[in-house]
N, C-alpha and C positions, 0 to 999 in steps of 0.2 A: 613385379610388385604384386602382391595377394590383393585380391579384394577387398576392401575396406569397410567398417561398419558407420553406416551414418547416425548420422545426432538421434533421428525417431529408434531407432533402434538400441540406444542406450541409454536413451528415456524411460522405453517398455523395458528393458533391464530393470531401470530403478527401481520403477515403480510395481513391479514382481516382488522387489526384497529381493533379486541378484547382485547385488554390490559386487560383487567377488565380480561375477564375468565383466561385469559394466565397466570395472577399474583395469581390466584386462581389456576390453575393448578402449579404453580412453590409451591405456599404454602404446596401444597398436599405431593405434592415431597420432599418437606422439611419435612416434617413431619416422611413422613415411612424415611427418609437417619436415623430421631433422632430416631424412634422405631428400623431398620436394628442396628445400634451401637450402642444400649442398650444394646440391645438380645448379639448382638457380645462380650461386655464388661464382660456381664454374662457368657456366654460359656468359655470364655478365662478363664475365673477366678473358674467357673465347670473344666475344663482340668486340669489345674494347681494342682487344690483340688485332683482332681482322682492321678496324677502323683505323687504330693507326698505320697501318700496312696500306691500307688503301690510298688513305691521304699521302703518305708517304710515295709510293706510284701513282699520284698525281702533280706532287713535284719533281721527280726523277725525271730526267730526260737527259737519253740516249746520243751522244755525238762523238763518233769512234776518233777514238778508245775508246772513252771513256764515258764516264756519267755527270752528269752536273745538276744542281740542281736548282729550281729556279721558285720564286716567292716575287710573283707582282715582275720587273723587271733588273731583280737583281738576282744574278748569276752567281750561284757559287761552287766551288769544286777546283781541280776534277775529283772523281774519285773512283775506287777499284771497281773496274764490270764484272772480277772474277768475285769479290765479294760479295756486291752487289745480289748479284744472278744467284749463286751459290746458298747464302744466309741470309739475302735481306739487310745488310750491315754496311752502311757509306761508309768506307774507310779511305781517308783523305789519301791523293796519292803527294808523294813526295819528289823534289827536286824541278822538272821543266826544264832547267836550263838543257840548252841544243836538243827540244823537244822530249828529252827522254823523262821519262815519268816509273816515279818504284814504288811499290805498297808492301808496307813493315810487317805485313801481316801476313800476305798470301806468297812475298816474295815474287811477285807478278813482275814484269817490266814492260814500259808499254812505250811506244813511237807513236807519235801526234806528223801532223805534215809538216811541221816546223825542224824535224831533226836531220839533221846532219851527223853523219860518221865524221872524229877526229880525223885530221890530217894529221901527217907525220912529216914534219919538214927533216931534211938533210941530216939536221944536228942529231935525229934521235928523237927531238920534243915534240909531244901533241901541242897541237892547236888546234882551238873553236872557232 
């Protein structure tokens, strides 16, 4: 950004009888105020991004596989660590039953300590 001309400086314009530069100088000025709160509108809205992010990994908590996330004393989840880690994005995982866990999104699969491999009795049939 150029150097800018101050208020005393467009004063002593005026009052020369320079209109012309002074209106050229007030233009200038107008200009960087709309580039100044641009930049402003972007930073605000960068802050905001970082702050929910932050808050957000100070509920996340890690417990393999997966993630859960937690508010006071209630636990919710699981949800994807490939997401997670990856995008920043809690994407709930699906299924648990005989520990196995699947996310619709990354197509992850995940084994908790609760899983067990199907048996295969005799007949052919799985069982849990």
């Amino acid at each position: 950004m150029a150097i800018l001309p101050n208020y005393k400086d467009i004063v002593d314009l005026v009052k020369k009888g320079s209109t012309l530069e002074a209106q050229e100088k007030i233009l200038e000025l107008r200009e960087a105020a709309m580039e100044v709160q641009e930049e402003n509108l972007s930073l605000r809205s960068r802050v905001k991004e970082l702050e929910e992010l932050l808050s957000l990994k100070q509920q996340v908590q890690w417990e393999k596989p997966y993630y859960w996330t937690m508010q006071g004393d209630i636990k919710d989840g699981p949800f994807c660590q490939t997401c997670f880690d990856n995008d920043k994005k809690l994407v709930r995982l699906q299924g648990g039953k005989i520990g196995k866990w699947i996310c619709h999104t990354c197509k992850g699969t995940f084994f908790d300590d609760t899983y067990r491999s199907p048996q295969i009795n005799r007949s052919g049939v799985n069982r849990f």
